[in-house]
Legacy VTK file of the C-alpha trace (Angstrom):
# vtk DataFile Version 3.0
C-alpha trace
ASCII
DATASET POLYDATA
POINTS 210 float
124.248 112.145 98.515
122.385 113.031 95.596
121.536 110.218 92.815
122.582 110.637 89.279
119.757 110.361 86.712
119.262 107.445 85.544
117.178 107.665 82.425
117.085 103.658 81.800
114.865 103.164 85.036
111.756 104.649 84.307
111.506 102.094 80.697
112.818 99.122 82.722
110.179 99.713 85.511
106.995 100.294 82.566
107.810 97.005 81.470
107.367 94.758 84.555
103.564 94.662 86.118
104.780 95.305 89.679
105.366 98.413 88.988
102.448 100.309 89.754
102.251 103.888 88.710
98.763 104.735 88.895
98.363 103.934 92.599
94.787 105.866 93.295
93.161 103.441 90.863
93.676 100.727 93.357
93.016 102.148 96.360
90.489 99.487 97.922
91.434 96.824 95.595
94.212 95.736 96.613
93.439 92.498 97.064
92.516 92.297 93.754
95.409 93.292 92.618
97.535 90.948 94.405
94.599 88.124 93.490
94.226 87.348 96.974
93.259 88.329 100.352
96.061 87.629 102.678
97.313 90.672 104.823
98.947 93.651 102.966
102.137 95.123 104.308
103.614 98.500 103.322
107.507 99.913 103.508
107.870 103.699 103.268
110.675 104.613 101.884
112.062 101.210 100.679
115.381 102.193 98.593
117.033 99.512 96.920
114.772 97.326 98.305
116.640 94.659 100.748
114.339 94.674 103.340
111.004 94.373 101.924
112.641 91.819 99.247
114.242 89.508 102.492
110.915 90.033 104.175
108.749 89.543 101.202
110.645 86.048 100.654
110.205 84.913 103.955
106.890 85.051 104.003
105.456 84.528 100.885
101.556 84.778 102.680
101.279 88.390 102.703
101.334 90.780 100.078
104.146 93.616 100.754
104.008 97.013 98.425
107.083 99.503 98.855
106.822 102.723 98.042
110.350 105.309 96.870
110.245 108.304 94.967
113.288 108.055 92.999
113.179 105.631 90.083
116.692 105.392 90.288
116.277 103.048 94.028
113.361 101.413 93.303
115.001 100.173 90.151
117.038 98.099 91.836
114.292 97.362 94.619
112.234 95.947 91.014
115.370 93.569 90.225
115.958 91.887 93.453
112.163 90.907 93.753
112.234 89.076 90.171
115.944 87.489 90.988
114.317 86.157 93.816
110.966 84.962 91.881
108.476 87.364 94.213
104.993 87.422 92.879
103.719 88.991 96.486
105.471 92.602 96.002
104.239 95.643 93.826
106.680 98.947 94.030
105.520 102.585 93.663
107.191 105.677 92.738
105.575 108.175 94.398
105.509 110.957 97.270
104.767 109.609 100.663
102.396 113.178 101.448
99.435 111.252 99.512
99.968 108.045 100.771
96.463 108.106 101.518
95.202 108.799 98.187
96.229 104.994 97.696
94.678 102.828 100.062
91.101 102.538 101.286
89.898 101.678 105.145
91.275 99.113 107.053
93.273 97.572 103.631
96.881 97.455 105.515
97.942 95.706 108.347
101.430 96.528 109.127
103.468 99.549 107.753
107.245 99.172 108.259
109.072 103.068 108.596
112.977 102.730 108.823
115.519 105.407 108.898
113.452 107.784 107.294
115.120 111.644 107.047
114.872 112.961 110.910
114.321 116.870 109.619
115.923 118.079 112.676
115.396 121.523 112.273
111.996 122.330 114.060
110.357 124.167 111.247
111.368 120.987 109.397
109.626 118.372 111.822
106.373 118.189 109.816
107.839 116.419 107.249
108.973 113.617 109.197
107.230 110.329 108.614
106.006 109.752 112.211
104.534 113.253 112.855
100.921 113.660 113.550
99.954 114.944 110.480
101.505 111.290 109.102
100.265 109.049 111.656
96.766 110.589 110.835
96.443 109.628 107.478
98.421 105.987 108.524
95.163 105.698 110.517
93.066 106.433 108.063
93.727 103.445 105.924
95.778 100.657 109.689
92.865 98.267 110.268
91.979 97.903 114.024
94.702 96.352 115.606
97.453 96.968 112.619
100.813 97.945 113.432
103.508 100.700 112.654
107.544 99.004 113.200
109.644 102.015 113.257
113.433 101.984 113.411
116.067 104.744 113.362
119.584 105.610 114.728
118.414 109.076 115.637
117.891 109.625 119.124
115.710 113.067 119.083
113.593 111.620 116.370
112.641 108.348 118.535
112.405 110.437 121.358
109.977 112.847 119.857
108.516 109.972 117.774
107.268 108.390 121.240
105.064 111.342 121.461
103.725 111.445 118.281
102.460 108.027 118.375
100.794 108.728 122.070
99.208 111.717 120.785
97.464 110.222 118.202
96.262 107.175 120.066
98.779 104.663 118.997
99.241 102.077 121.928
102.639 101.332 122.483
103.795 97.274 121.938
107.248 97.035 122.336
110.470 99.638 122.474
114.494 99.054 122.772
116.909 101.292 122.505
119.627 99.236 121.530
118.048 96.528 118.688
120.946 95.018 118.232
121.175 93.541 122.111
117.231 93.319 122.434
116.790 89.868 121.406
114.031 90.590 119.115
113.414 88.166 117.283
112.694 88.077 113.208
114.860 91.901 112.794
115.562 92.224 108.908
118.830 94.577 108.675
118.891 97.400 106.269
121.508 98.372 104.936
121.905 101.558 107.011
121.034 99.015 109.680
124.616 97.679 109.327
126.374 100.702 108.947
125.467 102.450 111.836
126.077 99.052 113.735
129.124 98.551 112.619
129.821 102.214 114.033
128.830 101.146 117.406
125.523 103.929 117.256
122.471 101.815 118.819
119.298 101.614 116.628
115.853 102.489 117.930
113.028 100.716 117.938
109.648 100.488 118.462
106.002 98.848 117.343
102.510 100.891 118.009
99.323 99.418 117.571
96.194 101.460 115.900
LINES 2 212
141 0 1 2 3 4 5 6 7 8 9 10 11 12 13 14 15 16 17 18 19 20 21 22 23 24 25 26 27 28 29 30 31 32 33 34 35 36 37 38 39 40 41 42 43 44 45 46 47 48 49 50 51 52 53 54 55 56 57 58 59 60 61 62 63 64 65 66 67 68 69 70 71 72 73 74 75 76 77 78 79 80 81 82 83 84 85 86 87 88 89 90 91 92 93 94 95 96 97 98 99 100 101 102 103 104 105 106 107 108 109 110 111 112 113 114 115 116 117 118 119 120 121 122 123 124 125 126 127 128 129 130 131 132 133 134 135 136 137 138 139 140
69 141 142 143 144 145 146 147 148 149 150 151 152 153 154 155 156 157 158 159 160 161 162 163 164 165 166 167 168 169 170 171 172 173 174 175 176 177 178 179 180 181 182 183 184 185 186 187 188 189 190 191 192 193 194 195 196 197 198 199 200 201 202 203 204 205 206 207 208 209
């Protein structure tokens, strides 16, 4: 579904100092930006922002950045961290191709995918956020040990995503096909999470370790 414009969001975002729109300039300073050093964890493709906001106010001892390109979600993402007083969250509009243009070696620890677009067509599958070409620039930036949590409700795309990660050296930590009767414990639910639940389609999941 495509969004309507919404020319408020871009002013509303300038004004508030988690808003970061000149990424590169921080790119192995995180930490300074957040004015600590506790662990950084990034969402790609964070929408209106429910997960990374429930997650962010769990644990308030990690810094979280989410990154959307459509001011018109992350708008919204921007709200629900201030109505929940989160000083441990900074939001980016940008395109995920240059997420490495952002952060510097061995700055992130975790990076959380979920149901991003599974560009089923094969001369689309570049373009997915697990491919190769992805997962080498995640590595670029994962410290030794840091972690990719990837969930989706497409089967083809976990299946071929299972690949993708052994290619490139990811070690494989845990996998269910059915999160919902895993027993995992700590699961945040998107809201496409509960949707395709409620429709009785099983969501994938898995964790790979650089």
């Amino acid at each position: 579904m495509r969004l309507r414009k919404k020319w408020w969001a871009r002013p509303e975002m300038e004004q508030d100092s988690k808003a970061i729109f000149d990424p590169v300039s921080l790119k192995g300073r995180w930490h300074e930006e957040f004015g600590n050093d506790n662990p950084i964890h990034l969402e790609l493709g964070c929408g209106k922002g429910r997960f990374i906001s429930e997650l962010a106010s769990m644990d308030r001892n990690k810094n979280y950045v989410a990154i959307d390109l459509k001011d018109e979600v992350l708008v919204f993402a921007l709200r629900k961290i201030n109505e929940l007083g989160l000083d441990n969250v900074r939001i980016i509009p940008m395109l995920i191709e240059n997420i490495e243009t952002v952060f510097g070696e061995d700055e992130v620890e975790r990076i959380y995918i979920n149901f991003c677009n599974p560009w089923p067509k094969a001369s689309h599958n570049k373009r997915r956020l697990t491919h190769p070409r992805f997962l080498t620039k995640y590595r670029g930036f994962l410290m030794q040990g840091g972690e990719v949590w990837f969930k989706t409700d497409d089967d083809e795309l976990f299946e071929h995503s299972l690949d993708y990660f052994r290619e490139e050296g990811f070690e494989e930590r845990y996998r269910s096909l059915d999160l919902a009767d895993s027993g995992f414990e700590g699961n945040i639910k998107t809201e496409y999470e509960e949707k395709f639940t409620a429709f009785g389609v099983n969501i994938k999941f898995g964790i790979f370790r650089k």
